[in-house]
BAMARKE-212560 format. One line per 3 residues: their letters; for each residue x, y, z of N, C-alpha, C. Coordinates in nm, 4 decimals. Each point is the difference from the previous one (the first is absolute). Example, Ala and Ser with C-alpha at 12.3 -4.5 7.8 and 13.67 -1.06 7.14 Angstrom:
residues 2
AS> 1.3190/-0.5690/0.7800/-0.0890/0.1190/0.0000/0.0900/0.1200/0.0000  -0.0350/0.1050/-0.0720/0.0820/0.1190/0.0060/-0.0770/0.1090/0.0730 .
END
This chain:
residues 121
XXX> 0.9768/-3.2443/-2.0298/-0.0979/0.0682/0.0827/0.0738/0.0970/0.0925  -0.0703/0.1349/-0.0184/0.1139/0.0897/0.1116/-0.0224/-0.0067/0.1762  0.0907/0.0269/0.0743/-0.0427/-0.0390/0.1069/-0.0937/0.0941/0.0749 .
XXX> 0.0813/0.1027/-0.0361/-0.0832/0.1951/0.0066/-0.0789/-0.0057/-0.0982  -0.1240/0.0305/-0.0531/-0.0883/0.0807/-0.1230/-0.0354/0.1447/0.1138  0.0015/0.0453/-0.0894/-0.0185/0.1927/0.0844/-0.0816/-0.0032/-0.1490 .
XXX> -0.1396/0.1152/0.0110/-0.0790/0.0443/-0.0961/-0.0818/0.1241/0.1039  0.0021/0.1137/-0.0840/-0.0597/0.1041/-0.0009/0.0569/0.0620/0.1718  0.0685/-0.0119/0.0218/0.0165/0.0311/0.1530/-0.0139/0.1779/0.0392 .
XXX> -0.0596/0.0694/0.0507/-0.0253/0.0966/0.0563/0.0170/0.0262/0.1638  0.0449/0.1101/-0.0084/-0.0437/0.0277/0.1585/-0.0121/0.1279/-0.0521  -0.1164/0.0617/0.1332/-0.0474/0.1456/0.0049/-0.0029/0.0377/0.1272 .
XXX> 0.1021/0.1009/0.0859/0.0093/0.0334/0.0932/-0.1025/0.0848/0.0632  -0.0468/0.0004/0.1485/-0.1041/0.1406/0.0356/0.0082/0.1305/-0.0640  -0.0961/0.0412/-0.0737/0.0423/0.1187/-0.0760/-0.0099/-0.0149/-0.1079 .
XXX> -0.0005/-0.1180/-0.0439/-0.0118/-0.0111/-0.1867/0.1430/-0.0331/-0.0321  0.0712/0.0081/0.0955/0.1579/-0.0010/-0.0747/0.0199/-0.1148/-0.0225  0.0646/-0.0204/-0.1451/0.0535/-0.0866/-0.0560/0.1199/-0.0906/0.0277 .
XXX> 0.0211/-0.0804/0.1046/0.1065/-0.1013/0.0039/0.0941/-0.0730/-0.1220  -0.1061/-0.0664/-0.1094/0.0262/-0.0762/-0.1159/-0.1183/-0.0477/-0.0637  -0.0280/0.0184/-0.1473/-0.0875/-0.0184/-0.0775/0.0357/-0.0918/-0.1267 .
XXX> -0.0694/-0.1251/-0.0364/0.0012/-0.0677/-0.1013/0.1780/-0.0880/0.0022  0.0271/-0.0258/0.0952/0.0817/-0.0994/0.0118/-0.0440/-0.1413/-0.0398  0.1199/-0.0572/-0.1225/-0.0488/-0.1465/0.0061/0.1850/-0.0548/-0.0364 .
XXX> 0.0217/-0.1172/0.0777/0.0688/-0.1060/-0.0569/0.0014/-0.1105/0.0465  0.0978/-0.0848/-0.0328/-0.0071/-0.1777/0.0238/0.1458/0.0102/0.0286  0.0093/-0.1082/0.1599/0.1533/-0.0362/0.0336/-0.0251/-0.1333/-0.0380 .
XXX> 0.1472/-0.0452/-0.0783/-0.0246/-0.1490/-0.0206/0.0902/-0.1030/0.1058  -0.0133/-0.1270/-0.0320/0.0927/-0.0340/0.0698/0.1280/0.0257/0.0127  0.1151/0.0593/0.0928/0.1308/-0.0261/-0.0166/0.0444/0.1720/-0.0625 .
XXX> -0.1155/0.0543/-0.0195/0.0333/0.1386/-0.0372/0.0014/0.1111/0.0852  0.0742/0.0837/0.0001/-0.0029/0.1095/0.0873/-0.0572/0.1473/-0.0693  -0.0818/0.0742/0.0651/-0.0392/0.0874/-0.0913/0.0382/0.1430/0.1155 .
XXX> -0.0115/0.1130/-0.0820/0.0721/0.0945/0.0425/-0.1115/0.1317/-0.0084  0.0020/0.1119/0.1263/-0.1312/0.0969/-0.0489/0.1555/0.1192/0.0473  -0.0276/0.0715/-0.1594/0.0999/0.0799/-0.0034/-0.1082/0.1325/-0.0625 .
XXX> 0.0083/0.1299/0.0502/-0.0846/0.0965/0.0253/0.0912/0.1707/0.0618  -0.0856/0.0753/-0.0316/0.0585/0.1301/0.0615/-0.0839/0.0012/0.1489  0.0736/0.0783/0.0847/-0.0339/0.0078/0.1535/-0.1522/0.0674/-0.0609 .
XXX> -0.1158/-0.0662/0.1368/-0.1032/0.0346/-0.0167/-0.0948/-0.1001/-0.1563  0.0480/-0.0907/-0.0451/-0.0730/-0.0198/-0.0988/-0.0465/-0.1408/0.0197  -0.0140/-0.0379/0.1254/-0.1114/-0.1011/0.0653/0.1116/-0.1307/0.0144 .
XXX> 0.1226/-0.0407/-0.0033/0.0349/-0.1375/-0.0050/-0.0176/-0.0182/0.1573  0.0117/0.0552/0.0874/-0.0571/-0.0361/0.1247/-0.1202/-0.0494/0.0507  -0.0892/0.0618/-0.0631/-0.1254/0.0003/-0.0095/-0.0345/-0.1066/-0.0973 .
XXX> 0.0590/-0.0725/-0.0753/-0.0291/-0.1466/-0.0502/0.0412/-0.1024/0.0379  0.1339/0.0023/0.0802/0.0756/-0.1061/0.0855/-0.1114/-0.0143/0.1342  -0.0278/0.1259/0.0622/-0.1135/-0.0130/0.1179/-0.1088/-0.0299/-0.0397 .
XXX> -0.0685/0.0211/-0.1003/-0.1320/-0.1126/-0.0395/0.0414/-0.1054/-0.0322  0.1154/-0.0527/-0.0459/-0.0034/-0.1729/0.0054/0.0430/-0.0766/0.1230  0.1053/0.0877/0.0320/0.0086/-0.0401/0.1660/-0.1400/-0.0019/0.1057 .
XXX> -0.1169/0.0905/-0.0285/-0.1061/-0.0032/0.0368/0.0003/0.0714/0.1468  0.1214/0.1001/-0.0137/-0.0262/0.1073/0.0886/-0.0432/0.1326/-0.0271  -0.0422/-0.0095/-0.1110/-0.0545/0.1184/-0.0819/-0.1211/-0.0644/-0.0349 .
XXX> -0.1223/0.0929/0.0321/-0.1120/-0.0621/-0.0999/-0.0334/0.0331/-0.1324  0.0150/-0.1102/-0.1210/-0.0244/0.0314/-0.0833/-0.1987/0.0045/-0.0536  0.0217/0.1320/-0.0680/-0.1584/0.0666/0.0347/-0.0483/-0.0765/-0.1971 .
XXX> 0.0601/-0.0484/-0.0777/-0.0225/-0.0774/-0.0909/0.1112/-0.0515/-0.1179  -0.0622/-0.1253/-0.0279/0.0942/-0.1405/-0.0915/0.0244/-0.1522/0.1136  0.0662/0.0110/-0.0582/0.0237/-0.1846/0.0642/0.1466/-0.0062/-0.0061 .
XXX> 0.0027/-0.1375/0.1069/0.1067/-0.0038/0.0099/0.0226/-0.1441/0.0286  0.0756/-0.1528/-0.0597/-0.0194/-0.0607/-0.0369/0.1367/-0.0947/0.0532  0.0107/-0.1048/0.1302/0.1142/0.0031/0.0519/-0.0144/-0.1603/-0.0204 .
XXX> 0.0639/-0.0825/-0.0875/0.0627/-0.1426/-0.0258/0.0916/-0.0777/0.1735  -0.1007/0.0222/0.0849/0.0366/-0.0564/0.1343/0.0830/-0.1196/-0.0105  0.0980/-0.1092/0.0362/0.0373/-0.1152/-0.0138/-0.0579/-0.0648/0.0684 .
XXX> -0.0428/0.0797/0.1678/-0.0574/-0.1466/0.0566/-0.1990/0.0007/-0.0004  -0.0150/0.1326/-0.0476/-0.1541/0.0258/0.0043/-0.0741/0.0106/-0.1227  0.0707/0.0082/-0.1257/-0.0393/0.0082/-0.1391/-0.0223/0.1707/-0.0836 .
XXX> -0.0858/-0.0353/-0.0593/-0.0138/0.1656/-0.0231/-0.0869/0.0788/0.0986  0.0690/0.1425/0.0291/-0.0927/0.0920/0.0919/-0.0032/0.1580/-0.0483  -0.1519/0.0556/-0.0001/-0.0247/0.0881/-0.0141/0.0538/0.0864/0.1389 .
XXX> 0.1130/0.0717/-0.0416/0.0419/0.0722/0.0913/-0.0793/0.1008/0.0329  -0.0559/0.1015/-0.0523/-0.0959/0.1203/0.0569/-0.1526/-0.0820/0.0811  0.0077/-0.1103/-0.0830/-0.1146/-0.0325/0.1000/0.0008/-0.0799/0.1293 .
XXX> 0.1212/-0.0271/0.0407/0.0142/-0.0614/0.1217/-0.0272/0.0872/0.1319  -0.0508/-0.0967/0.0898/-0.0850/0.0910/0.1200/0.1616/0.0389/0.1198  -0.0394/0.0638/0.0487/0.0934/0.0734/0.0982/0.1254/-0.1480/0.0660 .
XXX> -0.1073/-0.0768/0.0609/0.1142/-0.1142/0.0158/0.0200/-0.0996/-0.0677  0.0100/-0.0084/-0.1767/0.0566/-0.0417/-0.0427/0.1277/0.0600/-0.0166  0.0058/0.1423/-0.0056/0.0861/0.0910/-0.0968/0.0758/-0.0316/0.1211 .
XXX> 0.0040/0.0058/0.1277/0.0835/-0.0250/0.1076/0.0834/-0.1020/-0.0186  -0.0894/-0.1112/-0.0343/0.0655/-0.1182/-0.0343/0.0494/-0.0615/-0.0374  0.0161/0.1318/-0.1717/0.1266/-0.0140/-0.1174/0.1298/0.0598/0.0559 .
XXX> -0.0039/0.0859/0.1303/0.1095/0.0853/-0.0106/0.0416/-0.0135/0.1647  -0.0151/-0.1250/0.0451/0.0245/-0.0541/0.0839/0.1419/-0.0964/-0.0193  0.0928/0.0312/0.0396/0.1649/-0.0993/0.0053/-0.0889/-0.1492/0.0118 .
XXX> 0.0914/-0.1095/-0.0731/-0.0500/-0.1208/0.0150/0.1429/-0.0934/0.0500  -0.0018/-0.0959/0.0757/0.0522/-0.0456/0.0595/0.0648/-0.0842/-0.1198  0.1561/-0.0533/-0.0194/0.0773/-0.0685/-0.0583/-0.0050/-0.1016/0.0542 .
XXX> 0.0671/-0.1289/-0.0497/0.0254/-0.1314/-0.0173/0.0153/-0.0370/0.1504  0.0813/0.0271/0.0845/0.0756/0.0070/0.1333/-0.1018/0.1044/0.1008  -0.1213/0.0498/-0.0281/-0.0600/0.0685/0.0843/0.0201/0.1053/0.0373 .
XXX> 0.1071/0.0827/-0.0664/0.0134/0.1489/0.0255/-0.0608/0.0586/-0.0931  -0.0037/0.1555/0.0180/-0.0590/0.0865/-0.1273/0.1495/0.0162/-0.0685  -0.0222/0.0524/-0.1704/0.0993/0.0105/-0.0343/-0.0030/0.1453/-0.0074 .
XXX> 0.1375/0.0684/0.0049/0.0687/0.0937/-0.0039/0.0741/0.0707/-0.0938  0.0224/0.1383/-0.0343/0.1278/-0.0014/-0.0598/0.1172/0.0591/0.0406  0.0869/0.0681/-0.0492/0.1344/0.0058/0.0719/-0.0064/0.0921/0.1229 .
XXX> 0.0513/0.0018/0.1215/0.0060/0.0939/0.0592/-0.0135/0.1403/-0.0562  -0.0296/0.1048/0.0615/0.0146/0.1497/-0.0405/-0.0299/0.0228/-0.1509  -0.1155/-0.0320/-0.0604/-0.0131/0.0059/-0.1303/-0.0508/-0.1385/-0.0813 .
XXX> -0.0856/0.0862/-0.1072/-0.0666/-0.1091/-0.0645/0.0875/-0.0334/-0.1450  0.0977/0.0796/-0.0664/0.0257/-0.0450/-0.0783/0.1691/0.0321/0.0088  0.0767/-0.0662/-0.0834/0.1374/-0.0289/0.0341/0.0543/0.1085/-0.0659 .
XXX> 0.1312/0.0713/0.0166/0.0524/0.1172/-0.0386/0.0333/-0.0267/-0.1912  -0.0405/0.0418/-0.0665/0.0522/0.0062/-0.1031/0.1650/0.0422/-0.0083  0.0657/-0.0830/-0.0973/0.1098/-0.0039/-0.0932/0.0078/0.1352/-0.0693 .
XXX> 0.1204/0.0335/0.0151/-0.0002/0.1277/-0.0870/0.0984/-0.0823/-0.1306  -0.0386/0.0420/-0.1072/0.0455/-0.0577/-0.1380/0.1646/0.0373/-0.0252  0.0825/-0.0671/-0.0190/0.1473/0.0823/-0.0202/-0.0054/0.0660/-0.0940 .
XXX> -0.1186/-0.0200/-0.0983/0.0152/0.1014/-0.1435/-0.1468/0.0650/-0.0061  0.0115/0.0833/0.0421/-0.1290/0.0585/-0.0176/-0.0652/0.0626/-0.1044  0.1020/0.0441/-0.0716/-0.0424/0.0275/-0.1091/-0.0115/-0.0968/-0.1805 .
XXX> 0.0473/-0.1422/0.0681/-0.0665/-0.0974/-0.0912/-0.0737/0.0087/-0.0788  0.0058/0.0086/-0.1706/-0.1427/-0.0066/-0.0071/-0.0629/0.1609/-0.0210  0.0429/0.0817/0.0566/-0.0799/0.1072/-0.0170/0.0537/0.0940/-0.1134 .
XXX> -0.1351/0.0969/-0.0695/0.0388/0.0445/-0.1445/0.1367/0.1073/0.0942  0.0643/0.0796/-0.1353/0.0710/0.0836/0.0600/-0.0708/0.1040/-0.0064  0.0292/0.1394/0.0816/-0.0610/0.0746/-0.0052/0.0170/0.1721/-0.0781 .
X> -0.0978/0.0703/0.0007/0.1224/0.1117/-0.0858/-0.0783/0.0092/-0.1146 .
END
């Protein structure tokens, strides 16, 4: 069962403008999925409708909660959506965190970078 289901997702900005049209996939467990796109071709605009700071204007959106079960994300009322994206307190009563100055850790640069890659020419 995926934990994400995404189907038909749209947004339509004031104006008619097009954010993203006919988006669908499934995150499963333990999987990481990736929105790879040219500048301007909406992956912002689909991360902010599931985050639910974007309103999505049509589809569903389908969130495998652990402690609440399944939830229709577009249809949750103003303070629920607060309530998903609210820090939750850890084991010991603090919120958890991540590293100082940054959310993700510096990438490794590869000693062979060109591993692996065709030759060129």
């Amino acid at each position: 069962m995926p934990v994400l289901s995404v189907r038909d997702l749209g947004v339509t900005y004031t104006g008619g403008i097009t954010g993203c049209a006919d988006i669908s996939f499934d995150v499963m467990p333990g999987e990481i999925l990736g929105l790879v796109g040219e500048s301007g071709s909406g992956k912002s605009t689909v991360l902010g409708a599931i985050a639910l700071t974007t309103l999505a204007t049509r589809g569903s959106a389908l969130f495998q909660s652990p402690r609440r079960g399944p939830l229709k994300l577009f249809a949750l009322n103003g303070q629920e959506r607060r309530g998903l994206r609210q820090p939750r307190p850890d084991r010991r009563g603090q919120h958890r965190r991540g590293p100082p100055g940054g959310g993700l850790a510096p990438l490794r640069e590869d000693p062979h970078p060109c591993r692996g890659a065709a030759p060129s020419g």
